[in-house]
ROKE-911989 format. One record per residue (C-alpha): residue number from 1; residue in three letters; chain; x, y, z. Coordinates in nm, 4 decimals, m for minus. Last residue first. Layout:
N
SITE num residu chaine        u        v        w
SITE NUM    ALA      A        X        Y        Z
...
REM end
This chain:
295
SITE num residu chaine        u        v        w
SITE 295    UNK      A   1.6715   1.0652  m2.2098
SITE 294    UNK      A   1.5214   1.3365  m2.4322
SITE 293    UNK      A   1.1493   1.2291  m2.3941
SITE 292    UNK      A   1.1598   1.2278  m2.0151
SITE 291    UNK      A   1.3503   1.6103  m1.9803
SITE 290    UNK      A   1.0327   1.6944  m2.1666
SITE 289    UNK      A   0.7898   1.5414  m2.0135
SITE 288    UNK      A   0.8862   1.6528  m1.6888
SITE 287    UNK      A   0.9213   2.0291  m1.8398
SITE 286    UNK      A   0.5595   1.9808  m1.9037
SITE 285    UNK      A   0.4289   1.8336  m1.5808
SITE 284    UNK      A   0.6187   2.0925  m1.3548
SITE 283    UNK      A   0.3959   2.3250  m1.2545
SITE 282    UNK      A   0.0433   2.1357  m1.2352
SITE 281    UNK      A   0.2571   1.7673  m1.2155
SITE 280    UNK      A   0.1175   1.5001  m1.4522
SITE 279    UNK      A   0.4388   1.4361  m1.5823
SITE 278    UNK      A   0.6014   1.4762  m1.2519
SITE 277    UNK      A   0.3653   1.2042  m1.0642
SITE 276    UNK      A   0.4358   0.9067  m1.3406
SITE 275    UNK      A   0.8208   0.9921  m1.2737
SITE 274    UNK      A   0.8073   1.0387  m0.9029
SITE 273    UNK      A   0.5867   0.7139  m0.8297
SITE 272    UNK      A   0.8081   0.4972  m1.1070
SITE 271    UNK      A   1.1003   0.5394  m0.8910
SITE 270    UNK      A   0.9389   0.4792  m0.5996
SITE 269    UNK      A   0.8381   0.1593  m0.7376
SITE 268    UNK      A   1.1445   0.0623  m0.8465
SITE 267    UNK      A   1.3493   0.2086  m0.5271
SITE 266    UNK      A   1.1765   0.0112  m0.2911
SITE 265    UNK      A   0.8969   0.0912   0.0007
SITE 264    UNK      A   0.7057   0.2968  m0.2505
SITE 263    UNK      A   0.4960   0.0227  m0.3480
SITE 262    UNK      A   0.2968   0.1997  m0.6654
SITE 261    UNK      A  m0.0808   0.1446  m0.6832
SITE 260    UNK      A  m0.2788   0.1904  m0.9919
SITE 259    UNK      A  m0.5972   0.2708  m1.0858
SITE 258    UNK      A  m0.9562   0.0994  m0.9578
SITE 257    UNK      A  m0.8083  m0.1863  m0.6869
SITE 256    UNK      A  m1.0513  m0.4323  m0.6518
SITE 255    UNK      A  m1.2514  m0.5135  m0.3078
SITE 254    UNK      A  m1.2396  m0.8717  m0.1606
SITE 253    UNK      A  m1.4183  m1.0115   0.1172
SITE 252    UNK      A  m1.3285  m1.1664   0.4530
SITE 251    UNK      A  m1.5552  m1.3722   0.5895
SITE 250    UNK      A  m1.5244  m1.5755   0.9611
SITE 249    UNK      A  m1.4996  m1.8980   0.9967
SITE 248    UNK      A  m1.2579  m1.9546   1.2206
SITE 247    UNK      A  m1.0003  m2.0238   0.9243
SITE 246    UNK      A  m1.0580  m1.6467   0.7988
SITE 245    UNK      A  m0.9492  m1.5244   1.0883
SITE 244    UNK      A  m0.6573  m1.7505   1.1270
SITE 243    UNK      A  m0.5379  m1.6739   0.7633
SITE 242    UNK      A  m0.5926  m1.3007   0.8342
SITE 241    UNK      A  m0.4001  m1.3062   1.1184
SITE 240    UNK      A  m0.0522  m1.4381   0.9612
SITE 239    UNK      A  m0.1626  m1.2407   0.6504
SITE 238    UNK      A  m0.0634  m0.9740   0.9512
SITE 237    UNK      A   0.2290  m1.0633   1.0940
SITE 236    UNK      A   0.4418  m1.1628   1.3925
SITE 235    UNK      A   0.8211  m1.1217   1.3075
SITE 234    UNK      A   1.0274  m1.3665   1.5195
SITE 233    UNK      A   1.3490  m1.3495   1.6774
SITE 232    UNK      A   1.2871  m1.1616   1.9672
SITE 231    UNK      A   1.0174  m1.4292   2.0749
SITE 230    UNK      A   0.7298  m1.2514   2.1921
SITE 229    UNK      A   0.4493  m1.4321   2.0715
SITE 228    UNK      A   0.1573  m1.2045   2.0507
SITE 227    UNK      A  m0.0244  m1.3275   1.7270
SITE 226    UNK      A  m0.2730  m1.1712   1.5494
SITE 225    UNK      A  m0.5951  m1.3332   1.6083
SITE 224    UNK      A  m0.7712  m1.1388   1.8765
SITE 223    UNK      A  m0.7379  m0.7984   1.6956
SITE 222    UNK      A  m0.9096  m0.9539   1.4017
SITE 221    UNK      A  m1.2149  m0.9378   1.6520
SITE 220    UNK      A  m1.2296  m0.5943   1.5710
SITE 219    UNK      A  m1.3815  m0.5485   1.2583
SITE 218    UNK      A  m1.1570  m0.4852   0.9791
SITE 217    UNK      A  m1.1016  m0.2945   0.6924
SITE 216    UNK      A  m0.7628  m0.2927   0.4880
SITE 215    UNK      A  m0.5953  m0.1393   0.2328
SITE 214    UNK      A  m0.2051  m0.2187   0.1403
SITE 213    UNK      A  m0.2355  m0.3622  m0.1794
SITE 212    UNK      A  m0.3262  m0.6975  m0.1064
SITE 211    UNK      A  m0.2393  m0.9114  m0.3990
SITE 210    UNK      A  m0.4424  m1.1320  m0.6932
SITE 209    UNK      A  m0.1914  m1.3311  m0.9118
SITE 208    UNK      A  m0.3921  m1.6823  m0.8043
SITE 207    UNK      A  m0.3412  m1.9835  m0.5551
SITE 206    UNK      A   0.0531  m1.8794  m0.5862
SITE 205    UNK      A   0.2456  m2.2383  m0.5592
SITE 204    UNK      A   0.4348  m2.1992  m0.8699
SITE 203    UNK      A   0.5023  m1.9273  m0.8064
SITE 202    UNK      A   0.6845  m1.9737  m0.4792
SITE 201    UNK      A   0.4355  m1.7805  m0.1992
SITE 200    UNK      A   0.5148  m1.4270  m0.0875
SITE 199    UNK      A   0.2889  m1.4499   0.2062
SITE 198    UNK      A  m0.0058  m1.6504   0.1687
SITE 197    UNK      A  m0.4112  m1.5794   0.2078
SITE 196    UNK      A  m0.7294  m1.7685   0.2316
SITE 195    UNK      A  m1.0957  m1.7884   0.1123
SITE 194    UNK      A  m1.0884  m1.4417   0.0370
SITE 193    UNK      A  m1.5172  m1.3932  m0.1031
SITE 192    UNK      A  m1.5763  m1.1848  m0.4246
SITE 191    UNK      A  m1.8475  m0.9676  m0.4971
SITE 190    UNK      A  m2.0873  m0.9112  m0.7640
SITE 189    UNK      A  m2.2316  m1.2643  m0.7181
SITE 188    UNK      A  m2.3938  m1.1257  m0.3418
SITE 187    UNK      A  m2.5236  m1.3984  m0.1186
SITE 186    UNK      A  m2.3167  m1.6930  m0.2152
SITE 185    UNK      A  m1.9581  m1.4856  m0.2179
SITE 184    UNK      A  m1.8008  m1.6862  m0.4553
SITE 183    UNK      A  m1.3988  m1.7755  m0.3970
SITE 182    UNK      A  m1.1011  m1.6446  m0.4154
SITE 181    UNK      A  m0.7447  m1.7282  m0.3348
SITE 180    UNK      A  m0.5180  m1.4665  m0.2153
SITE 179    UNK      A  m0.1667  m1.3384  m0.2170
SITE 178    UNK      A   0.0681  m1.1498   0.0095
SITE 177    UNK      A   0.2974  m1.0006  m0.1762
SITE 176    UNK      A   0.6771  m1.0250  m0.3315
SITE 175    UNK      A   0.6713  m1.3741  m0.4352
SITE 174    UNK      A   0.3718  m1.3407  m0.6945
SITE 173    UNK      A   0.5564  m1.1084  m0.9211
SITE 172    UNK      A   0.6240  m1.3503  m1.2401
SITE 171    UNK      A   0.2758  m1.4015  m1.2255
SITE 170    UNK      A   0.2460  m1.0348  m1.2684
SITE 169    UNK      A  m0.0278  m0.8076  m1.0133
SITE 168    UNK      A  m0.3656  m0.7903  m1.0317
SITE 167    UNK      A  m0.4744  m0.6012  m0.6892
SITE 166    UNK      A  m0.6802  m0.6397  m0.3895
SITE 165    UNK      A  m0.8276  m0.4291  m0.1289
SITE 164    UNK      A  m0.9244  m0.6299   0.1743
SITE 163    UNK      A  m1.2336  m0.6812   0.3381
SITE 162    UNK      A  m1.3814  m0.7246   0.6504
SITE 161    UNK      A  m1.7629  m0.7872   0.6984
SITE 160    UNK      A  m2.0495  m0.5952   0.7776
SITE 159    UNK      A  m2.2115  m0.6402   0.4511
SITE 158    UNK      A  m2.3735  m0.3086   0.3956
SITE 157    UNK      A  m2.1419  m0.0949   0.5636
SITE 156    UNK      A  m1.8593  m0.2930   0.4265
SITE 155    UNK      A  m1.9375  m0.2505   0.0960
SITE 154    UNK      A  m1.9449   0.1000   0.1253
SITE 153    UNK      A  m1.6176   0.1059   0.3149
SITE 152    UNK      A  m1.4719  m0.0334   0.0544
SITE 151    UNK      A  m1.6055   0.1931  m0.2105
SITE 150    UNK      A  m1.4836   0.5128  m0.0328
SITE 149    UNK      A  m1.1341   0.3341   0.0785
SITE 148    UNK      A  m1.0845   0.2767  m0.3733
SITE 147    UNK      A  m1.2891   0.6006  m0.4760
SITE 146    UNK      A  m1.0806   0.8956  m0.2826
SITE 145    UNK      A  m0.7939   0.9205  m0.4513
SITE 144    UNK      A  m0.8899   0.7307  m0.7803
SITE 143    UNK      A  m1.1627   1.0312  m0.8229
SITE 142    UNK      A  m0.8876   1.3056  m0.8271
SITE 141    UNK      A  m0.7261   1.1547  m1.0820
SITE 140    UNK      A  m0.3773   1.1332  m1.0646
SITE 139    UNK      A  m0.3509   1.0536  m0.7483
SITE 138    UNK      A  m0.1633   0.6762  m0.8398
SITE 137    UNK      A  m0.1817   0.4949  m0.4937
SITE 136    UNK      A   0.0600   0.5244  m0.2726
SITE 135    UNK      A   0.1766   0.1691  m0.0983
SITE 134    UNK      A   0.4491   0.2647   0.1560
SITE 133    UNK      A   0.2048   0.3914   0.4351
SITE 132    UNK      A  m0.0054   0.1176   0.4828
SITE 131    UNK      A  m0.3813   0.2178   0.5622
SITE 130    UNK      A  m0.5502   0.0059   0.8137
SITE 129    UNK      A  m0.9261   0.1059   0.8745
SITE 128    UNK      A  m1.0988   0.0332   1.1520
SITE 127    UNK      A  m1.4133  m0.1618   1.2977
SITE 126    UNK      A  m1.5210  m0.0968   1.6685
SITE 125    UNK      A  m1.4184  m0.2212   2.0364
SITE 124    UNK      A  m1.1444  m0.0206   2.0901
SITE 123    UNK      A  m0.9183   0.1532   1.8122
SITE 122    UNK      A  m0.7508   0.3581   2.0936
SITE 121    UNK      A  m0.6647   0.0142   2.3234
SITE 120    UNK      A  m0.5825  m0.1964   1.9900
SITE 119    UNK      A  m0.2865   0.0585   1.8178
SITE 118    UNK      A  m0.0259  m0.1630   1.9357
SITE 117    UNK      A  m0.1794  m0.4640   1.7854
SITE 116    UNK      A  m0.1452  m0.3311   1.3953
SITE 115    UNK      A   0.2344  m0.2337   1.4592
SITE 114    UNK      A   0.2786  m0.6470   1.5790
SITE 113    UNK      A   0.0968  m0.7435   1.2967
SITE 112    UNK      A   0.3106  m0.5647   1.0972
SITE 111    UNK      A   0.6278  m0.6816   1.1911
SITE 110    UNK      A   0.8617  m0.7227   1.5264
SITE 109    UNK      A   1.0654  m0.3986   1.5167
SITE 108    UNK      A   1.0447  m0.3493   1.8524
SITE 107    UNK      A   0.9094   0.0239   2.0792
SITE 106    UNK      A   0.5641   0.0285   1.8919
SITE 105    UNK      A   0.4603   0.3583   1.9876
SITE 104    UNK      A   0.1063   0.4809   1.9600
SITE 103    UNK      A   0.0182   0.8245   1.7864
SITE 102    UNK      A  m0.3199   1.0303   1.7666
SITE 101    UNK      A  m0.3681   1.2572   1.5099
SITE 100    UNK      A  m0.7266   1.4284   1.3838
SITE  99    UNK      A  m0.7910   1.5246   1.0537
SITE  98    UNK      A  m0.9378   1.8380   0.8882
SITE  97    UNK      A  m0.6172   1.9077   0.7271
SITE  96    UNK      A  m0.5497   2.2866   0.8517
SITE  95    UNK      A  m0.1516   2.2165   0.9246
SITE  94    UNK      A  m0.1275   2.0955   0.5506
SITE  93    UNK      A  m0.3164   2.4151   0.4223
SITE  92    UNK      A  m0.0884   2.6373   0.6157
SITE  91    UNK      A   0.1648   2.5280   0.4284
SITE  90    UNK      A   0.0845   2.5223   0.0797
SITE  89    UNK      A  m0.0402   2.9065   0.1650
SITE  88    UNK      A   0.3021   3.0088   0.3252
SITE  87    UNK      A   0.4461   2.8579  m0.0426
SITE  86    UNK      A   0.2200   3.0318  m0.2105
SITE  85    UNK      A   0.2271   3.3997  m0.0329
SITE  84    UNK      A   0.6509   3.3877  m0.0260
SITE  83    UNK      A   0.5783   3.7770   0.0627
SITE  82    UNK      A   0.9327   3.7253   0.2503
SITE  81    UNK      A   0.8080   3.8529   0.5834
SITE  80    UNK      A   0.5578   3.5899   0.5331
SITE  79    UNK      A   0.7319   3.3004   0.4423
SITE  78    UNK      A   0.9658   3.3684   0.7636
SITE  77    UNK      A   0.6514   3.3830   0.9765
SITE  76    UNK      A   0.5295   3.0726   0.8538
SITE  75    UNK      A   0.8115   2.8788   0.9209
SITE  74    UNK      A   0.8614   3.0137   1.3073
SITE  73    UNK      A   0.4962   2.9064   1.3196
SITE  72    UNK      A   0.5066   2.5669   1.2197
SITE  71    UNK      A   0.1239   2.4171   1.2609
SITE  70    UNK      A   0.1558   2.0131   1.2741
SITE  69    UNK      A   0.1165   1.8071   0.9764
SITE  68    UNK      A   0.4751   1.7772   0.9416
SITE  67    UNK      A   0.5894   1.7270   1.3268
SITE  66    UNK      A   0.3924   1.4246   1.3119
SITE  65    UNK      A   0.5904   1.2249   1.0543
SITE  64    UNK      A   0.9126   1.4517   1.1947
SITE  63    UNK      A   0.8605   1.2248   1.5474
SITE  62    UNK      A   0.9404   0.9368   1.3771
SITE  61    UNK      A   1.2822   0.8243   1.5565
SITE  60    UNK      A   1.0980   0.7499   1.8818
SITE  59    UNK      A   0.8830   0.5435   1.6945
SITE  58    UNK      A   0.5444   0.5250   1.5542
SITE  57    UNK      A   0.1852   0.3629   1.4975
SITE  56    UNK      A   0.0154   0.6354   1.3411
SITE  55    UNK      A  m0.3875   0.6931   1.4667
SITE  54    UNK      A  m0.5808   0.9061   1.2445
SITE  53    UNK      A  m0.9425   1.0021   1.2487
SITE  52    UNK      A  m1.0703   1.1930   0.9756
SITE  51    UNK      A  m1.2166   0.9886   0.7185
SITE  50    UNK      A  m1.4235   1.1191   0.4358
SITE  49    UNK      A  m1.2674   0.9260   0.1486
SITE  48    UNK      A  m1.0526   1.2299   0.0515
SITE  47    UNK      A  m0.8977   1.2255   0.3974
SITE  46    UNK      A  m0.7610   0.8784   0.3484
SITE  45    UNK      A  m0.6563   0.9678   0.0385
SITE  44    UNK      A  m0.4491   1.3199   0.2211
SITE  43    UNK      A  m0.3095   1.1068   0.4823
SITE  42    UNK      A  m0.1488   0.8847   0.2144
SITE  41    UNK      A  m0.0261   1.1593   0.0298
SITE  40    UNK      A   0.1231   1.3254   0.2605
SITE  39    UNK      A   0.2896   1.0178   0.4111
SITE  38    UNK      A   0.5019   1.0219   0.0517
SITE  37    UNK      A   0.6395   1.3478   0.0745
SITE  36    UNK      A   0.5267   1.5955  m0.0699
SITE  35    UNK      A   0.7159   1.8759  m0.3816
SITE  34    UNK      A   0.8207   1.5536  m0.6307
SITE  33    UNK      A   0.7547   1.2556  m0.3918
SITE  32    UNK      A   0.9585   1.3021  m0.1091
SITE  31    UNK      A   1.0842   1.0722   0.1557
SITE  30    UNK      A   0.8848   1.1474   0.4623
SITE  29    UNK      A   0.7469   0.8060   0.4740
SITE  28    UNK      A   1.0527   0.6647   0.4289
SITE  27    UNK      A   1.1919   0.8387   0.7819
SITE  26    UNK      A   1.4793   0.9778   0.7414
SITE  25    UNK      A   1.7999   0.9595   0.9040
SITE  24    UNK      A   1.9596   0.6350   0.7733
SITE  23    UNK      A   1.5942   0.6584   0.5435
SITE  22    UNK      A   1.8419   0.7424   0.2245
SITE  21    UNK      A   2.0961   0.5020   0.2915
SITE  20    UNK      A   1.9097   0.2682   0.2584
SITE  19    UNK      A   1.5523   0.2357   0.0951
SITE  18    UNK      A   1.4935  m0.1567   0.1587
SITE  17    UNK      A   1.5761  m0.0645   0.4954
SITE  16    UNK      A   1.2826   0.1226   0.5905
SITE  15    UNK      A   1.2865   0.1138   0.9652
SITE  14    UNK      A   0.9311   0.0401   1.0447
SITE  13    UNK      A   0.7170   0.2646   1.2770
SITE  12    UNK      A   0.4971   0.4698   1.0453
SITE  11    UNK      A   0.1820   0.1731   1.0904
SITE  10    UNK      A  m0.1363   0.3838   0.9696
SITE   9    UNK      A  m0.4357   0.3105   1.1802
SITE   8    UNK      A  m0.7502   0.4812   1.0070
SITE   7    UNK      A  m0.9907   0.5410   1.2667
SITE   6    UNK      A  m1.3957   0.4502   1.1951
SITE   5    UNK      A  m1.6312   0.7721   1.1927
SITE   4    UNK      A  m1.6993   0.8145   0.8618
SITE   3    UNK      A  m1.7576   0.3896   0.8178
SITE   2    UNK      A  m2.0510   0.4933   1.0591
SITE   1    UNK      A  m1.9894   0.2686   1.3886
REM end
C-alpha cells in the first residue's frame, strides 16, 4: 500500500482527566486552541502530508469530534442571512476537508493499545498511521505541518519498516514518556534503529532523553502483539507492543522530530500551545504580543 493511501487511526476515546473540569463535558480534543480546537489541527497535519483516510477510535460521549467536520447547515444559513461571509467561509472549508471519516468505538477505558486494537478490522491487512490527538505539533510553519508524517512515510516506503517519531526531550523529563534506546541501523548510517522502549522510566534508569511524540507507522503485524488481556484492572498499552515487536525481531526505526511538539493533554503544554499560537496568529498575533510583553 502507497504511504497516500494508508489510514491514519487517531484514538479520540480517552477521558481527559489530566484537563478537569474543563473536558467534564468536553471532549479534550475539542478544547480550543485560539479560534480551532485542538483535533483540527491534528486532522488538518495529517491532511497536509497527503493522507486522507481517517479512522477515530471514539466514544459515545465523542460524537461532537465528528459532528465538527461534518457539513452544519442550520449554521451556515444563519451566517448567511447575517452576510457573516468569513466566518460562513471558515466553515465551509472544515466540512470540505478532503478526508474521509470512519469511527470505531472502544466502549472501556483500558489504554492505548487497547484504542489502537479496536480500529484492526478497518485497518486490515496493510500498514497505518497512528496519530495521537493530544500531541500538536507547532504549525507555525507551514512546512513543519506537513514535513514530520511526509518524511516518515518516505522512509518507510523505502525501508518497509515501522518507525516512530522521536523527540529530545529534558533529562529531568524522562518520566513522563515513553523512551527509547538507539542503535545503528547497519544498512543505512543516516538512520537510526529503536532497539527497545520504556514507559516513563526513573531517570536514572532512562536508556537515553529521546521520546515518542505521538507519530507512529506500522505494519500490521504490530496488531498481533498488543495485548488483549481483559482484566478490568489493567491498562494494555502500546510501548507494551512495541517492546514485544521489537523483541521478535522485528525493526523499528526512528524518525526526528523537525520543530516542536506541545502535549496538549495537560495544562503546561496547552498553555504554551495557545500562547506560542497567538503570537503568530494572522489577526491576532500583534495584540498577542502585546498583552504578552505587559504581563
Amino acid at each position: 500500500m502507497a504511504g497516500s493511501d494508508m489510514k491514519v487511526v487517531i484514538p479520540v476515546a480517552g477521558l481527559g482527566s489530566r484537563m478537569l473540569p474543563a473536558t467534564k463535558a468536553i471532549p479534550k480534543e475539542m478544547l480550543p486552541i485560539i479560534d480551532k480546537p485542538i483535533i483540527q489541527y491534528i486532522v488538518e497535519e495529517v491532511i497536509s502530508a497527503g493522507l486522507s483516510e481517517i479512522v477515530f477510535v471514539t466514544h459515545a460521549s465523542k460524537n461532537s469530534i465528528e459532528n465538527h467536520f461534518d457539513k452544519s447547515f442550520e449554521l451556515e444559513a444563519v451566517l448567511e442571512n447575517r452576510l457573516k461571509r468569513s466566518s460562513l467561509k471558515e466553515i465551509k472549508n472544515i466540512a470540505n476537508l478532503k478526508i474521509n471519516i470512519s469511527s470505531v468505538r472502544q466502549s472501556e477505558a483500558k489504554g492505548l493499545g487497547h484504542a489502537i486494537l479496536q480500529s484492526r478490522e478497518v485497518v486490515g491487512n496493510n500498514p497505518f498511521v497512528i496519530v495521537l490527538p493530544d500531541r500538536v505539533i507547532n504549525q507555525n510553519s507551514s512546512d513543519l505541518k506537513k514535513e514530520n508524517l511526509s518524511n516518515m512515510m518516505n522512509i518507510f516506503n523505502q525501508e518497509k519498516k515501522s518507525i516512530i517519531l522521536l523527540e529530545k526531550v529534558a533529562r529531568k523529563d524522562v518520566s513522563k514518556y515513553g523512551i527509547v534506546r538507539l542503535g545503528e541501523y547497519r544498512k543505512d548510517k543516516n538512520l537510526k534503529l529503536i532497539e527497545d522502549i520504556i514507559e516513563k522510566p526513573l531517570q536514572k534508569k532512562a536508556p537515553s532523553n529521546f521520546a515518542a511524540v505521538g507519530r507512529y507507522i506500522f505494519t500490521p503485524d504490530i496488531f498481533d502483539y498488543i495485548d488483549r488481556d481483559n482484566k478490568i484492572s489493567k491498562e494494555i498499552e502500546l510501548s507494551d507492543a512495541i517492546k514485544n515487536y521489537i523483541k521478535s525481531g522485528n525493526g523499528v526505526l526512528a524518525s526526528f522530530l523537525n520543530g516542536e511538539c506541545f502535549d496538549c493533554g495537560t495544562k503546561e503544554g496547552y498553555l504554551e500551545a495557545i500562547f506560542k499560537t497567538a503570537i503568530h496568529h494572522k489577526d491576532l498575533g500583534k495584540y498577542s504580543r502585546k498583552v504578552i510583553k505587559n504581563l
